[in-house]
N, C-alpha and C positions, 0 to 999 in steps of 0.2 A: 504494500500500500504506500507509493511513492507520493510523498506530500512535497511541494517546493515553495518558498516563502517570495511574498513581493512587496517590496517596502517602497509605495508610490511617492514621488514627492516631485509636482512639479513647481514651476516657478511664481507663479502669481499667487500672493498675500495679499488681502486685503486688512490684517488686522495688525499683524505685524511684516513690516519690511523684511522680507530677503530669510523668512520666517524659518528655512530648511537649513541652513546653515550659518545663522545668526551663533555666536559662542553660547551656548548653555553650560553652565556649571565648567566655561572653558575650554569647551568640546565642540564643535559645529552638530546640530541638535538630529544632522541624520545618524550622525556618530552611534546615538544609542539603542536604534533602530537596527542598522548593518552591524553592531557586536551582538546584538542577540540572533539573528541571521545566523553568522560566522559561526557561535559558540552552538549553536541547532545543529550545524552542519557536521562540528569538530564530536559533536556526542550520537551524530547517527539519525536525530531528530528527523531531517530534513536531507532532501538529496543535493539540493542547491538553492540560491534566491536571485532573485535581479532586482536592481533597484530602477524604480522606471521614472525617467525623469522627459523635459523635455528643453531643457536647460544646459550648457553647455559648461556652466559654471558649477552648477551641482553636480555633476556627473563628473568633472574633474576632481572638486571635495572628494566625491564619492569614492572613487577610484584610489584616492592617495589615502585611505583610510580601509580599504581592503574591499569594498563595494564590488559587486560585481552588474555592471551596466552594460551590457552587448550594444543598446541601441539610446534614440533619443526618441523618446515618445514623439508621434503623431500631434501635432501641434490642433487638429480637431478631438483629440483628446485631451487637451491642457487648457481648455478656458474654465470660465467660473461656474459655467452650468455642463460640466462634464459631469458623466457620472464616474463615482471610481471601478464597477463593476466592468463599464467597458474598458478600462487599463488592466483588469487582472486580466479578462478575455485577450484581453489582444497581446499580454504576456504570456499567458498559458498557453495561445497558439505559437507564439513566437520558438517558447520551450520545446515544445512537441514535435514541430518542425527542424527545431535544429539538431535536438538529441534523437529524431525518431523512435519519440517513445512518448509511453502515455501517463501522464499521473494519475493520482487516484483523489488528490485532494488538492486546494492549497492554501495555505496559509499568508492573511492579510495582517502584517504588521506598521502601526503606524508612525512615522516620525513624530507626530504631536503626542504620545504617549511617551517621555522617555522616565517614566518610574517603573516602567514594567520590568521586571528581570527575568532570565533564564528559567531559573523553577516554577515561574509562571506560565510561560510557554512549553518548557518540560510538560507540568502536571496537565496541561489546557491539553496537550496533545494526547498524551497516556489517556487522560479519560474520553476524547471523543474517539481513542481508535476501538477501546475497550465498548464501546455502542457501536459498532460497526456491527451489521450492514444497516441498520435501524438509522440511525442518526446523520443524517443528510447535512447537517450545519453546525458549528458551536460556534458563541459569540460569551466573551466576558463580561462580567457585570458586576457591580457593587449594590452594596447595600443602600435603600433612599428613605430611609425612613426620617430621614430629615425633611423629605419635601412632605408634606401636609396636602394634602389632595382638595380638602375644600376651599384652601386660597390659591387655586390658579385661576387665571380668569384672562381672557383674550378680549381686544378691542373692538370695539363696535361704535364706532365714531366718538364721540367727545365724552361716554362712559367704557362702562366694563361689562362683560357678562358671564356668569359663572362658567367655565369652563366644563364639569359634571356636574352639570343642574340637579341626579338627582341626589348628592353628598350634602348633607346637612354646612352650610355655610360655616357655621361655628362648632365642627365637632369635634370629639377633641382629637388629639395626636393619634392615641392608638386607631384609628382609620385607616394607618398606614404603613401595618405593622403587614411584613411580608412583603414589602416593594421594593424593586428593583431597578435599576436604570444600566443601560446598555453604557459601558464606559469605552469602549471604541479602542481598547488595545488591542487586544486579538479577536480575529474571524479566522474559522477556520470552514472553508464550502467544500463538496465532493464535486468532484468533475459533473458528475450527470447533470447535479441542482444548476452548476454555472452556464456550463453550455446550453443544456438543453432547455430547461425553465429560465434562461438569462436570471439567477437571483444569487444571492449571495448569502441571505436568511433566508427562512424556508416561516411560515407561520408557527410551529413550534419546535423554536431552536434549543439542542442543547445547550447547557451554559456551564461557565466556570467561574466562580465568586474569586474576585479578588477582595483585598481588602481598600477601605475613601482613597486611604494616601498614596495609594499606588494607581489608583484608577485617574490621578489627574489628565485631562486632555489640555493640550493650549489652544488657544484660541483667540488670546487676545494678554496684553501687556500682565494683566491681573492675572491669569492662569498662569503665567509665564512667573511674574515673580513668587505666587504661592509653590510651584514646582521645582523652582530652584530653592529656595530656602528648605523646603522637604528632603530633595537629594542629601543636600549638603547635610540637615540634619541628620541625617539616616548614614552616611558613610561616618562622618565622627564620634556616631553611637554605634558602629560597626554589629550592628542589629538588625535582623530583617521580620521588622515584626506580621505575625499571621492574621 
């Protein structure tokens, strides 16, 4: 069951400037994306990755940090309304064709995740191959019990209106015990679900809990600096907490 990892990253940010290879914690931020790539690959995890950029700039980072980039993405795959599904597709074929051969999965890792580690991708993999043939998808997730379900509420011109009207406005916290929110560091799809149904989640995806502090995504200045100060704290408490 040949799994291969692609860590998409192309060039346009709109939240942060040059967002893929800005320094994080020191490091150009696809850094920690392509080491857990690298270290899947050196433990067996994984048969190989590509990093799919469409950038010439990234793709040289990439490269000089051990990346492995054959090509430059497709520039109708690199605008703001691309989806990333069609970059894994048009990786996956890229793979297939050049190794002639077939995988059997692959795995979606993202540059804007770099608290993820190794054991997270280790155990993320172990338990979706261990659902094999059942399990057509896994995606990671954290705990949300911090979000509160009866105060979301979306726009409707110059007020608000309850987002699940039918959630007691004012209930209390436990409403929201057992939820979870998709943190966006690992996907892992089977070839069939990608090619064939074009999807990447399946309606009921396996999943793998991570824990808040490792699930951060960036996205903008404020995720960015909560992320770095987390890293940082976490390597000089040389603790990887569960």
């Amino acid at each position: 069951m040949k799994i291969m990892a692609i860590v998409p990253a192309r060039s346009g940010s709109k939240g942060i400037t040059h967002k893929n290879i800005k320094p994080f914690n020191k490091k150009p931020l696809i850094h920690y994306a392509i080491g857990l790539a690298q270290e899947a690959e050196k433990r067996g995890i994984i048969v190989g990755h590509i990093l799919s950029t469409d950038d010439e700039e990234i793709a040289s980072v990439a490269q000089e940090i051990g990346g492995n980039v054959p090509f430059l993405r497709p520039r109708e795959l690199a605008t703001d309304d691309s989806a990333v599904i069609d970059t894994v597709i048009h990786a996956v074929r890229w793979w297939e064709e050049y190794h002639k051969d077939v995988l059997h999965s692959v795995l979606l890792l993202q540059p804007t995740n770099p608290l993820t580690d190794i054991e997270d991708v280790a155990d993320a993999v172990a338990h979706y191959l261990e659902n094999q043939p059942d399990a057509k998808c896994l995606i990671s997730i954290s705990n949300a019990r911090h979000v509160r379900l009866p105060t979301l509420y979306h726009q409707k011109g110059r007020y608000l209106e309850q987002l699940l009207k039918e959630i007691d406005p004012v209930a209390r916290r436990q409403t929201s015990k057992g939820l979870y929110q998709r943190n966006g560091a690992i996907y892992i799809t089977r070839r069939d679900l990608l090619l064939t149904e074009q999807k990447l989640v399946n309606k009921n995806p396996l999943f793998f809990e991570m824990p808040r502090f490792r699930s951060i995504a960036i996205d903008d200045t404020f995720d960015w600096d909560i992320a770095e100060f987390l890293i940082k704290r976490n390597k000089n408490s040389q603790i990887r907490p569960k």
